[in-house]
N, C-alpha and C positions, 0 to 999 in steps of 0.2 A: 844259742841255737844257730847252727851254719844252714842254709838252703843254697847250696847250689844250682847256678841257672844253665845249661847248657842248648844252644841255638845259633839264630843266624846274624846277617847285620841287622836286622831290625831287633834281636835281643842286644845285639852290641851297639846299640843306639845309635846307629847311623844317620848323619846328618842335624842331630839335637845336641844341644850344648848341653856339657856333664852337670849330671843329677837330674835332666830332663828326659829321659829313658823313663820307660815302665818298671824296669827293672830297681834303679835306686829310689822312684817313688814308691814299689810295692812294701821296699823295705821300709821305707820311714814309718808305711802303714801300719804296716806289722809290729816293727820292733814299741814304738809308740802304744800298740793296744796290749800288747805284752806287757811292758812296764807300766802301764795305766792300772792292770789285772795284778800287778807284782810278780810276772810272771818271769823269765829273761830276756835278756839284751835277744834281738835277730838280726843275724849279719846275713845280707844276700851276697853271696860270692859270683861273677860274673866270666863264667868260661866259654859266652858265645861269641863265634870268629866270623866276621865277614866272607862270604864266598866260599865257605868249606859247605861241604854237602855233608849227609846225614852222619855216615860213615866216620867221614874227618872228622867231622865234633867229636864224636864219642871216640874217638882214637886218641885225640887231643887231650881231653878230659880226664882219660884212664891216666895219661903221663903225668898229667899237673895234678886234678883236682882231688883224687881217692884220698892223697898224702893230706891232705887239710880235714880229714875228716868230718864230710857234710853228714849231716844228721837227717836232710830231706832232697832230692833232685826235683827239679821242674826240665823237662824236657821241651823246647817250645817250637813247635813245630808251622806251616801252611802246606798250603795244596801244591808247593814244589817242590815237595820233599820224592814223590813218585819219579823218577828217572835223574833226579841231581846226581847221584852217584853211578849212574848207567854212564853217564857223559861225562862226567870225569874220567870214568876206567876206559872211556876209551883212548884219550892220550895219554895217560899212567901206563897200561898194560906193555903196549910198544916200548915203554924203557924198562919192562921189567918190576914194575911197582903195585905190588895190589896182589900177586899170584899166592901170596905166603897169609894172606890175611884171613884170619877164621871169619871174620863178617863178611867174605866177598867168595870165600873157595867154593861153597857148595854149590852157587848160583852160577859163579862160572863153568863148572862141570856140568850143571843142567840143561849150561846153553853149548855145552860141546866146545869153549872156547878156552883157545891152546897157546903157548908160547909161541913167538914168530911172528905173528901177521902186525899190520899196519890200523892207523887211524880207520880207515875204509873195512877192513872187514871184521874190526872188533866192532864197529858201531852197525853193522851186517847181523852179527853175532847176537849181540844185546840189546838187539829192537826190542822183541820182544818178552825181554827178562827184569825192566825194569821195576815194574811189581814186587816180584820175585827176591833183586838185588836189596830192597827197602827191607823186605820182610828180615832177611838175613842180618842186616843193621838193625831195625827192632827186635828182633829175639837176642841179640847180643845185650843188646841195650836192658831190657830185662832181665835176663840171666845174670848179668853182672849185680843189677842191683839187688837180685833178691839174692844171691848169695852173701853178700855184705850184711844181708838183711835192713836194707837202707830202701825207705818205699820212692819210688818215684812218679808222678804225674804226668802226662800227655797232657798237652793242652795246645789246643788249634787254634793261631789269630791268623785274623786276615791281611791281606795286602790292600793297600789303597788304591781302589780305582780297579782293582781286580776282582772281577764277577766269582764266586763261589760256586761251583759246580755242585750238586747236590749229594750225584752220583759216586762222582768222585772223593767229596766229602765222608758220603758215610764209609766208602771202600777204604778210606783214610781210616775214619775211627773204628772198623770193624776189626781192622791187622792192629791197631793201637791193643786195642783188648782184648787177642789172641795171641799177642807177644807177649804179654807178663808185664805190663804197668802198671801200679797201684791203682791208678786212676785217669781216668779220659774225663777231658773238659773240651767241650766245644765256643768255642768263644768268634768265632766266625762270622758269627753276625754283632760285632761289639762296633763295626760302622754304619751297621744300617739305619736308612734315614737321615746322613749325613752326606753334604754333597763333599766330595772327594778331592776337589781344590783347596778346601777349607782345612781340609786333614795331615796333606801331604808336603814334603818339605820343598817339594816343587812339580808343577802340572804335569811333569813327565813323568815325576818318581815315584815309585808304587810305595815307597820307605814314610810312617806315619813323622808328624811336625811332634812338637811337644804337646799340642791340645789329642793329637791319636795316644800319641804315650800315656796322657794321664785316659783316656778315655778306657785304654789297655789295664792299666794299673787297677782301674777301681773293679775291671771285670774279675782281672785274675785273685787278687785279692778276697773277693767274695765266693770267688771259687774253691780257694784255699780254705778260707775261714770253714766253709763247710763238710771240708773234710776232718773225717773223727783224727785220720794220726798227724791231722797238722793240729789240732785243738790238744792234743792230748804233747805235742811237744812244747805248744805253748803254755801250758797247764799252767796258773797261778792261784792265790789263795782266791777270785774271783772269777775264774777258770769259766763256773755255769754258766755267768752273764751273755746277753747276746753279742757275738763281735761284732755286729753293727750299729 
C-alpha cells in the first residue's frame, strides 16, 4: 500500500534528523500493524516541499507523485495555508507565471487582475482574494483525486508556539469539506497543554523537534486508523481487531 503525503516543511521534517518526522514514524506505525494483522507492507511516500504554498505542492505532486501510483493522499495542511499562494502570485504574476494555471485562473478573474502590472498592484488586486485563491487550490486538489478515484484526507496540524484561531480554523475545515476531500481531520490541538519550547526545534521556530513529530505521528495515525477506506486497504486475515 502506497499513501502519499503531500505538505509543507514541517511534513518535510524540517529541522529533525531523518526518520524523526511524523511522517516516517506514521509509517513504521502503520506498515508494522499491517503486517502484525497479515495484512501488507505500507510505504509512506513523502512529496512535501519546504516553502511551496498550497498550489505548488499540489503542482509538484501531479509531476512526480500520480506516476507512483499512491493508493491513499494525506494532504497536511495549518492555518497558513489562507493567503500563502495570494503572496506568492504576487511576484510570479509580474514574470508571467501562474496566468495559464487552472487552480489560480478563475480567482484571478474574480479579482479583475490582468497581465502587466507590478508587485504593488497585484498584491492591491489580491488582498482580498485570498480565500478565494485557496479554495481554487482545494477543489483542484479534490477533483483530481476523485477522478483517479484515490480518496484523500485533509488533516490540520499545528504550528509551535502559534495560537489556533478558531475562526479561522473552522473557515479552514469548512472549504476542506466543500472541496471534495475524503476526509477532514482536525489535529490542531495535538500541542495543547504543552509548553512550546519543549516542542520546537528552536525558541524562535514555529517547526515541531522530534518529541512534536512523534506527538504528530500518534495523532494522525489514529486518525487514519479510523477511517473505513484506510482499514479496508489495510485489510488482513485480522483486519476486525482494534488498530489500537
Amino acid at each position: 500500500v502506497r499513501i502519499a503525503l503531500v505538505g509543507d516543511s514541517i511534513g518535510a521534517g524540517w529541522g529533525v534528523d531523518d526518520g524523526r518526522g511524523f511522517e516516517p514514524a506514521l509509517e513504521r506505525a502503520l506498515d508494522g500493524r499491517s503486517r502484525a494483522d497479515g495484512g501488507p507492507a505500507v510505504e509512506v511516500l513523502n512529496f512535501a516541499v519546504p516553502g511551496y504554498a498550497p498550489g505548488q505542492r499540489w503542482d509538484h505532486f501531479t509531476r512526480v507523485g500520480w506516476d507512483l501510483s499512491p493508493d491513499l493522499l494525506i494532504y497536511e495542511a495549518t492555518l497558513a495555508d489562507p493567503g500563502w499562494d495570494e503572496r506568492r502570485l504576487r511576484g510570479l504574476l509580474p514574470q508571467g507565471i501562474g496566468w495559464d494555471s487552472p487552480l489560480y485562473r478563475d480567482a484571478l478573474a474574480r479579482a479583475h487582475a490582468r497581465p502587466g502590472g507590478d508587485f504593488a498592484s497585484y498584491k492591491r488586486a489580491l488582498s482580498r482574494s485570498r480565500w478565494d485563491i485557496l479554495a481554487g487550490v482545494y477543489r483542484a486538489i479534490g477533483d483530481g483525486c476523485r477522478a483517479r478515484g484515490v480518496p484523500i484526507v485533509w488533516v490540520l496540524i499545528p504550528r509551535v508556539g502559534k495560537a489556533t484561531d478558531p475562526v479561522d480554523r473552522d473557515r479552514l475545515m469548512a472549504l476542506a469539506r466543500r472541496s471534495g476531500f475524503s476526509a477532514v481531520a482536525n489535529l490542531s490541538d495535538a500541542f495543547e497543554g504543552r509548553e512550546p519550547t519543549s516542542l520546537a526545534i528552536d525558541p524562535a521556530d514555529y517547526h515541531p523537534n522530534a518529541e512534536g513529530h512523534a506527538l504528530l505521528a500518534r495523532r494522525l495515525d489514529a486518525a487514519l486508523t479510523a477511517r473505513p477506506e484506510v482499514r479496508r486497504l489495510l485489510a488482513g486475515p485480522n483486519a476486525g481487531a482494534d488498530p489500537r
